[in-house]
Structure formats: structure tokens, C-alpha cells
C-alpha positions in Angstrom: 89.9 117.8 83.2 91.2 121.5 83.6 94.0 120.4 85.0 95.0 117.6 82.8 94.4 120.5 79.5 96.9 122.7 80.6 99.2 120.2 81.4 98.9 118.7 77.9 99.3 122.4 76.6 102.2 122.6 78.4 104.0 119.2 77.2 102.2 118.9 73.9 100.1 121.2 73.3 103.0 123.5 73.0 105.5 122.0 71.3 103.1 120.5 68.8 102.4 124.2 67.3 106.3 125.0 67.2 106.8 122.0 65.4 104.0 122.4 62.8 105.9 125.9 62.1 109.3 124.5 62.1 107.9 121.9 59.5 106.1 124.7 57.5 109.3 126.7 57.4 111.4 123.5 56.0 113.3 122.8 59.2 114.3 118.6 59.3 113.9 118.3 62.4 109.9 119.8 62.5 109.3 117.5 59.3 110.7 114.6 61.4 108.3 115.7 64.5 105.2 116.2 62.3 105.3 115.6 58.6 105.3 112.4 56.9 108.4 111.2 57.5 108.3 107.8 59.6 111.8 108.6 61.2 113.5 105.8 59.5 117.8 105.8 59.2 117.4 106.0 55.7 115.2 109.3 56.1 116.0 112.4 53.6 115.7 114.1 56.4 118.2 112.4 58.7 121.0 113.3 55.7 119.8 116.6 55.6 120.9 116.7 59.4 123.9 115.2 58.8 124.8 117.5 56.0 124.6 120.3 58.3 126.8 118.7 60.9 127.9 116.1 63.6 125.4 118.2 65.8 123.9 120.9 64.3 121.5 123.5 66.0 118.1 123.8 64.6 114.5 124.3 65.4 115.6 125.9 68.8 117.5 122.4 70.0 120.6 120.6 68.9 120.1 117.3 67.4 122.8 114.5 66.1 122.4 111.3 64.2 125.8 110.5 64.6 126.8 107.2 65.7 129.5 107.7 67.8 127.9 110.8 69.6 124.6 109.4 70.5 126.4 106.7 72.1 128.6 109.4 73.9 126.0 111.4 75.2 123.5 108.4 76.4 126.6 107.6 78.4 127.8 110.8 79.6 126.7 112.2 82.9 126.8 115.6 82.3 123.6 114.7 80.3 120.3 114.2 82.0 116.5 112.7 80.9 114.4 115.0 79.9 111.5 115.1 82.5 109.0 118.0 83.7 111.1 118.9 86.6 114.0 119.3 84.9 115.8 122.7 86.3 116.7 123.5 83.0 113.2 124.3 82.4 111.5 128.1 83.1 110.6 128.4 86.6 106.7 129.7 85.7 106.9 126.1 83.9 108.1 124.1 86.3 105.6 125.5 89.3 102.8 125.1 86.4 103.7 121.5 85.9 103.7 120.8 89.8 100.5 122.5 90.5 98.9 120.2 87.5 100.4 117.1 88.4 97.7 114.1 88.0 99.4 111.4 90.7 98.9 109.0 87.5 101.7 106.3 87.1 102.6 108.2 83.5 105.6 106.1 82.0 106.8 109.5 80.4 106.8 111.3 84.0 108.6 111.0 87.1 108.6 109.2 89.5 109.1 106.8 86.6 112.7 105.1 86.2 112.3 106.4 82.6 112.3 110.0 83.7 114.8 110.2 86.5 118.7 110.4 87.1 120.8 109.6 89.7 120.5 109.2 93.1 116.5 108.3 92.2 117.6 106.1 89.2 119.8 103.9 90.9 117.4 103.4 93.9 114.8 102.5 91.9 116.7 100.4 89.5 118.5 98.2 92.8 115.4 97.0 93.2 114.0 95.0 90.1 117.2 94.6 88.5 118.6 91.4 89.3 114.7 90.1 87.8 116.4 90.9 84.6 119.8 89.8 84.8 121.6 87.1 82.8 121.1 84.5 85.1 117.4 84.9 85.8 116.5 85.4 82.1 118.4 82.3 81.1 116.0 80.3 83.4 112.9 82.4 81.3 113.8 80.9 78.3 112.1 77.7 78.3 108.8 79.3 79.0 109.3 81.7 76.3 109.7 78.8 74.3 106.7 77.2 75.7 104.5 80.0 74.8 105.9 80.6 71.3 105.0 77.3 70.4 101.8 77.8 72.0 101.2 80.6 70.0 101.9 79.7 66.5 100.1 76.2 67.0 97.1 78.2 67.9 97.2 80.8 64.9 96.5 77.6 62.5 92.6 77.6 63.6 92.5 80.8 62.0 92.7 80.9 58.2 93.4 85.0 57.9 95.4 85.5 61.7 96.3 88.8 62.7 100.0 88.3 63.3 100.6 91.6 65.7 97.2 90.5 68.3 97.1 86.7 67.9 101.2 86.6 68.1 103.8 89.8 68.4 101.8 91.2 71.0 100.4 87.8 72.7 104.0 86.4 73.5 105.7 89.6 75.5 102.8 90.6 77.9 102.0 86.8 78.6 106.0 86.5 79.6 106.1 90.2 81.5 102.5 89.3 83.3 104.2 86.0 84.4 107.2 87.8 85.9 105.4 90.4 87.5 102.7 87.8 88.8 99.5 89.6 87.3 96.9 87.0 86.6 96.1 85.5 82.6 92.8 86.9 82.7 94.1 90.5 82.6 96.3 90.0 79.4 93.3 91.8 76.8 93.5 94.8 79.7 97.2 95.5 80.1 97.6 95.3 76.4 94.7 97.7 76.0 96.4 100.0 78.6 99.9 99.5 76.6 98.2 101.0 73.5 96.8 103.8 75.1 100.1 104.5 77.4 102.9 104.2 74.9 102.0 107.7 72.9 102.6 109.8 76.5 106.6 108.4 75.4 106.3 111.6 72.7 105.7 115.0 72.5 103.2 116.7 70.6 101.0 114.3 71.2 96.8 116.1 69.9 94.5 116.3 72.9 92.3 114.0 72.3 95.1 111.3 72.1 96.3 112.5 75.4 93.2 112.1 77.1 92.3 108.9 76.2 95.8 108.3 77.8 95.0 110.2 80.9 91.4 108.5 81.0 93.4 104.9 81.2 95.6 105.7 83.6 93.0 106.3 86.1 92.3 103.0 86.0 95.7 101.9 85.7 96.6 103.7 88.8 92.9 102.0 90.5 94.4 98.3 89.7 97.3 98.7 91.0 96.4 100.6 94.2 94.2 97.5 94.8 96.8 95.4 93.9 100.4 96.3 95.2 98.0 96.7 98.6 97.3 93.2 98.2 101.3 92.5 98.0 101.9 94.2 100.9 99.2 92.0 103.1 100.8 89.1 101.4 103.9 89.2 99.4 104.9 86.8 96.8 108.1 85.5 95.0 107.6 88.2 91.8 109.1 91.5 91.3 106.0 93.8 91.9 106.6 91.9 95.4 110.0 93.1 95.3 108.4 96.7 94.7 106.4 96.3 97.7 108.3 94.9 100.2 111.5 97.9 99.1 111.7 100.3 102.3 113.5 102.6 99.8 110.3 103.1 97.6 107.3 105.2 98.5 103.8 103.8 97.4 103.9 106.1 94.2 107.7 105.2 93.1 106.4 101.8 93.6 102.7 102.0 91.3 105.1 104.2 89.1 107.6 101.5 88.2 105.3 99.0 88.4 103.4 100.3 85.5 106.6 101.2 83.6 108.4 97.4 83.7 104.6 96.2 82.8 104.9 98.8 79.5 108.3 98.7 79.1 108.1 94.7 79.4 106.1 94.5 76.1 105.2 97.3 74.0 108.7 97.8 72.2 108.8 94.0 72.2 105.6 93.5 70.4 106.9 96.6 67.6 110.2 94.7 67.7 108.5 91.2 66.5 106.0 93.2 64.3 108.9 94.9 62.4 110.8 91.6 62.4 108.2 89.9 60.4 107.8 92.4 57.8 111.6 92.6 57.4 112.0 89.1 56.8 108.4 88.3 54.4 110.6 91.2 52.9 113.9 89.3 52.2 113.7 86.0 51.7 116.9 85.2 50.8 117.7 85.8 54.5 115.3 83.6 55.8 116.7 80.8 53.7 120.5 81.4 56.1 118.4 79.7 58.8 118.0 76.7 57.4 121.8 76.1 57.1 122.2 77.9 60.9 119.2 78.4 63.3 121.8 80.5 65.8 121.5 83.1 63.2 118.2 84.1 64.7 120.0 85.8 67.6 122.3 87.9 65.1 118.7 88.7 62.8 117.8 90.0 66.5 120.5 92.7 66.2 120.1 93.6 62.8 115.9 94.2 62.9 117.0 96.6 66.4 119.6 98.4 64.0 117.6 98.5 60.7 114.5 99.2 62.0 114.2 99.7 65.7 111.3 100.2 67.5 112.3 103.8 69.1 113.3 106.2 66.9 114.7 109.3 68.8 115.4 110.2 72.5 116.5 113.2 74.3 119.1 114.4 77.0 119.3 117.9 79.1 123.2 119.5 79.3 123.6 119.7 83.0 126.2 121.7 82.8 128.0 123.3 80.0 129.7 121.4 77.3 132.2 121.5 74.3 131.5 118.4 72.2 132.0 118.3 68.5 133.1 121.3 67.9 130.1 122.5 68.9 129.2 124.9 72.9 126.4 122.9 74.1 124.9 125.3 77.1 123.8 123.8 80.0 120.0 123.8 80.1 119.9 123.1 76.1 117.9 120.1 74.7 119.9 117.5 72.3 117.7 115.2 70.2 119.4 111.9 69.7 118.2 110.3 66.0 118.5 106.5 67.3 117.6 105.5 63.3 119.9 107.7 62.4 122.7 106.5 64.4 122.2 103.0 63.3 122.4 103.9 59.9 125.8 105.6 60.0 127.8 104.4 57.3 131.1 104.6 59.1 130.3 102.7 61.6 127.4 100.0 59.4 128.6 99.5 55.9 126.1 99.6 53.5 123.7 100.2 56.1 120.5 100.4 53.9 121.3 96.7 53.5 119.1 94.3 56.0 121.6 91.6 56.7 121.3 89.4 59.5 124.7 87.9 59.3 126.3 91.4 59.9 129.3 91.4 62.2 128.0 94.0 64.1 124.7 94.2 64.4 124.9 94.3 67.8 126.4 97.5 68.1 123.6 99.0 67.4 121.6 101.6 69.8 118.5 99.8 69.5 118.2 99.6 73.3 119.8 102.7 74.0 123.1 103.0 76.3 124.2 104.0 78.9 122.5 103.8 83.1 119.3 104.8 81.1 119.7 101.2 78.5 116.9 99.3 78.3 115.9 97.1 81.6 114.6 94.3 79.7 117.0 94.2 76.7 118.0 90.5 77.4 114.2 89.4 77.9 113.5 91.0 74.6 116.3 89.6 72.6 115.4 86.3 73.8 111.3 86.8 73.0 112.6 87.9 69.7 114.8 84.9 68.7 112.8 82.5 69.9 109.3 83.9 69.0 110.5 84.7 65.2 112.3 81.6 64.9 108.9 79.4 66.4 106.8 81.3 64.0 108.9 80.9 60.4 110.0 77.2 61.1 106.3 76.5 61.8 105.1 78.5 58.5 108.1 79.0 56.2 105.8 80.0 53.5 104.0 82.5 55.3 103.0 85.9 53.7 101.6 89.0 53.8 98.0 90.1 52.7 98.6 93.4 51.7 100.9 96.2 53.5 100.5 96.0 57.3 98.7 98.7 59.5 101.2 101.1 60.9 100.7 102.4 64.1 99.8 106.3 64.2 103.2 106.8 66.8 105.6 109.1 65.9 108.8 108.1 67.3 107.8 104.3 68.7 107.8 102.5 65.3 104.8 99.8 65.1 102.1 98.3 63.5 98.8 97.9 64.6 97.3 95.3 62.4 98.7 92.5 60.1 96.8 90.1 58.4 98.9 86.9 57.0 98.6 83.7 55.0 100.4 81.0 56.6 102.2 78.8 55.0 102.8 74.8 57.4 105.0 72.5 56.8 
């Protein structure tokens, strides 16, 4: 447990503090990090960076919630992940961080595809990608349909449901469990792991939130060594097989991204569908456009991802020196990307305050990220989330509400943990 502390002082213990006095002193960007503010586009916070710039330096880093370069810089390769290798980092740091490593499959660490670049990246991405391609999630869709009606047909036996556990966070890890071939009976297990994995995406995170974490992933990293051994005695037609069966992978770049496509393949979905609900209960007027044109639930995709997306901010390392905006970014130096804030840029969303889900382009939005490093999964989500929202409001078009839903505690991955409804059948 020595080992995991300092580690956690290093990552979050760390940063934490220097954000609390970054806060205290005023700075945006620390109030962002720490304070009340919930990171959303519409943030006084977010204006008060854009007032100071296209890319103003503050709080040590340089951070942008403008449009255009967020989208540059998630595509540019002279920008890297930030990851606790990186050799931008002190070299008393870096040997620190190796000589604490835990050998846990941390989605926030390498040898996760979240946390590497180029050559890694690409190797790791080869494998499992065509699993998400076009074709393969066109063939998904029936079965996401399947399960959404499952789903809402089930929440009638309960008069008060809880729409995030009995449905946002039922439909994604039954659809990524099926894809990765993990067996139904561990559905109540790897969501319980997702809840307790997903905060090791921030920083700052308080100790006893990162331990409960840590705890997890031992048995995380237990299941799967049980299981991906399993795979390789006797592999199947599913993409952990495909894991197994890679000669390019080692046994931890395999439990690794195994781990991450399970997190990655429900968590933002389930804060996705969570925030979709309360957007439209919110506006009804817009869930009246369906009626006239069910397509529309792909374009009110887009438009929840740009108004109120479930990741918040991201960050990229300059490799190498770089004049951008005016502005010497040198190489080693940390740029904070405000997704929210980029998806609220006026000049590039009109009115962007304005939830409307027949905006032209919604789908322009940075919801998924861009660039080598854009979401894996970002067809299977768009597809759980217009067929999941649209199975849930044609059944109940009168559901509601009780009360203001639970938000999650996370910083920067936007959620809800708990919201009761009323439904409404027809």
C-alpha cells in the first residue's frame, strides 16, 4: 500500500494541492479542477478563459476552449497523451513512477491504448479495430434493439425505476459483454468495477477514492488473468480472443486493453444516455419533433454529445516546440483541451446555449474527441444512444422526473449516479 500512496501523491496527490491553490488564488482553470463548477460549455469560467485568449497560459499549463484548436491539436502529431512516462516529465518523476508501478490494467496508465502514441497505439489499435467498424456495428444493431426493448418493458414492474441502473447503464455493458464474450452473470460486477475505474481518468483524484480504485483493480486484473488464460487454451469468435491470439501483444498490453474496451465500451455510454434523458424531460418541445420524424433521434445523438457531453476536458504533451495561435508552446508543456468549451463556441455553434436536436451540425461536435486518439466505440455508442432513447420515450412519452437526478461526484466525466422517474405508457 506504500507503494500505491506515493504513486497517488505523485499523480494526484500532487496536483490536487496545486489546484486547490490555484482555485484559492482565483485562477479558472483551478476553479474548474476543484471548485464548484461542473465544467459545463456554458461555464463562467470557460468565458473567463476565453477572454484571456485562444490559448492562454495559466495555472502553470496552457489551456484553450477554442473550437477550432482543440480539434487541431487532438489531430496534430506533434502533440502526445499525457501518460506517466511521458519524457517531458522530471526524470526523479519518471524513475519514481516506474519503481511504483502496480502491474494493474489502470485505463488512465500505459500499457493502455488510452495512454499511448504511436508505434504502440497503432499496434494495439490493428487489433480490435475492425470489431468496431461500420460494417460490424451495423450487424449490432438489431441486438441493441432487442435489449432496449427488453429493458424498457422490464422497468414497468417497477412503479419508482431507477432510470441510470435499471436502463442507461443496463443497455451498454449488456451490448460490450456480448462483444467481448464475458458471461451475463458478470454484468452487476463489471459495472461495479466501471464505477470504481472511471475516476483514475482524472487527476486530483483524494486518496481514499484512489484506493478503492486500486483495491478493484486487483480483482480486475485476477479475472482476467483467469480469463484471457482460458482464451488462449481455447479461443473464441470475440474480440478479447482477438487480444489473445495477437503475437504483437504481450499478456499485459493484452489484460490492459482488455479492461479499457470493457470501460471504455460503457461508462461514457451510460453518462451519455443519463444526460440524454435529463436533456430531453428538460425540453419537451423537442421530444414532440419525433413524433413528425423518428430519424431525428440520430441528430438528438449529436446534439446531447455537443451540449452536454459526457467528458469534459483532455490533455496533450508538445513533443516538440510549437507556434500556434500566436502563442510559443515549449515542448514538454501541458495543453488542457476544454471539450465543453469547444462545443460551445459560438462561431462555430450558433446560439449554442440552445439544446436543439435538429441542429445542422451537431455532429461536429468533439464529443468523441478526434484525431488517432477518437473514441474506439463512437459508432457503438451513437447507435446504443438512438435506439436506447428512442425505445425508452416512445414506450413512456409521458415519463418524468422525481426530483433532480443524483450527479455523479466525477470531475471531468459528467454523470449521474441515481435517477428516480415516473413513467408515463402508452
Amino acid at each position: 500500500m506504500i507503494r500505491a500512496w506515493t504513486r497517488w501523491l505523485l499523480t494526484h496527490g500532487l496536483p490536487r494541492t496545486y489546484l486547490r491553490f490555484s482555485a484559492y488564488r482565483g485562477d479558472p482553470l483551478g476553479q474548474i479542477a476543484v471548485g464548484d463548477d461542473r465544467l459545463l460549455g456554458s461555464s463562467p469560467y470557460i468565458e473567463q478563459i476565453r477572454r484571456r485568449g485562444r490559448i492562454p497560459r495559466m495555472s502553470g499549463v496552457h489551456v484553450t476552449a477554442d473550437y477550432e484548436l482543440c480539434r487541431l491539436i487532438l489531430r496534430d502529431r506533434r502533440f502526445g497523451v499525457v501518460s506517466p512516462d511521458h519524457p517531458a516529465l522530471p526524470k526523479p518523476i519518471r524513475w519514481m513512477l516506474a519503481k511504483t508501478d502496480l502491474g494493474l490494467p489502470n485505463l488512465g496508465e500505459p500499457p493502455s491504448m488510452l495512454v499511448t502514441d504511436p508505434p504502440d497505439h497503432t499496434r494495439f489499435r490493428r487489433v480490435v479495430g475492425q470489431a468496431f467498424g461500420p460494417k460490424a456495428i451495423a450487424m449490432l444493431e438489431e441486438r441493441i434493439g432487442e435489449v432496449a426493448d427488453e429493458l424498457v418493458e422490464r422497468l414497468k414492474s417497477n412503479p419508482r425505476p431507477n432510470l441510470i441502473s435499471d436502463f442507461a447503464a443496463q443497455l451498454p455493458v449488456t451490448v460490450i459483454a456480448e462483444i467481448l464474450g464475458l458471461p451475463a452473470d458478470m454484468h452487476s460486477t463489471l459495472l461495479k468495477w466501471g464505477d470504481s475505474g472511471a475516476p483514475l481518468l482524472e487527476r486530483g483524484l483524494p486518496w481514499a477514492t484512489y484506493r478503492h480504485a486500486i483495491e478493484d483493480l486487483v480483482e480486475v486484473r485476477q479475472y482476467f488473468d483467469r480469463y484471457l488464460d482460458g482464451l488462449t487454451a481455447e479461443p473464441r469468435d470475440d474480440v478479447l480472443s482477438m487480444l489473445v491470439t495477437s503475437e504483437d501483444l504481450t499478456r499485459r498490453e493484452q489484460m490492459s486493453n482488455a479492461a479499457l474496451l470493457l470501460d471504455a465500451g460503457f461508462l461514457t455510454t451510460v453518462n451519455m444516455l443519463g444526460n440524454g434523458i435529463v436533456l430531453l424531460t428538460n425540453h419537451p418541445n423537442q421530444l414532440e419533433l419525433f413524433a413528425a420524424d423518428p430519424g431525428l433521434w440520430w441528430n438528438a445523438v449529436e446534439e446531447i454529445l455537443r451540449y452536454d457531453g459526457p467528458v469534459r476536458m483532455t490533455g496533450r504533451v508538445a513533443n516538440c516546440d510549437v507556434d500556434i495561435a500566436d502563442q510559443h508552446i515549449a515542448s514538454g508543456s501541458l495543453v488542457l483541451l476544454s471539450l465543453a468549451g469547444a462545443n460551445h463556441d459560438p462561431t462555430v455553434f450558433p446560439e449554442p446555449e440552445l439544446f436543439d436536436v435538429t441542429r445542422a451540425n451537431a455532429a461536429e461536435h468533439l464529443g468523441f474527441g478526434s484525431g488517432i486518439h477518437g473514441c474506439l466505440g463512437f459508432r457503438l455508442a451513437r447507435s446504443e444512444g438512438a435506439i436506447g432513447l428512442r425505445a425508452l420515450f416512445e414506450k413512456y412519452p409521458d415519463l418524468s422526473l422525481d426530483g433532480p437526478p443524483i450527479p455523479h461526484p466525477l470531475r471531468n466525466l459528467h454523470a449521474y449516479r441515481s435517477m428516480p422517474a415516473t413513467l408515463g405508457a402508452r
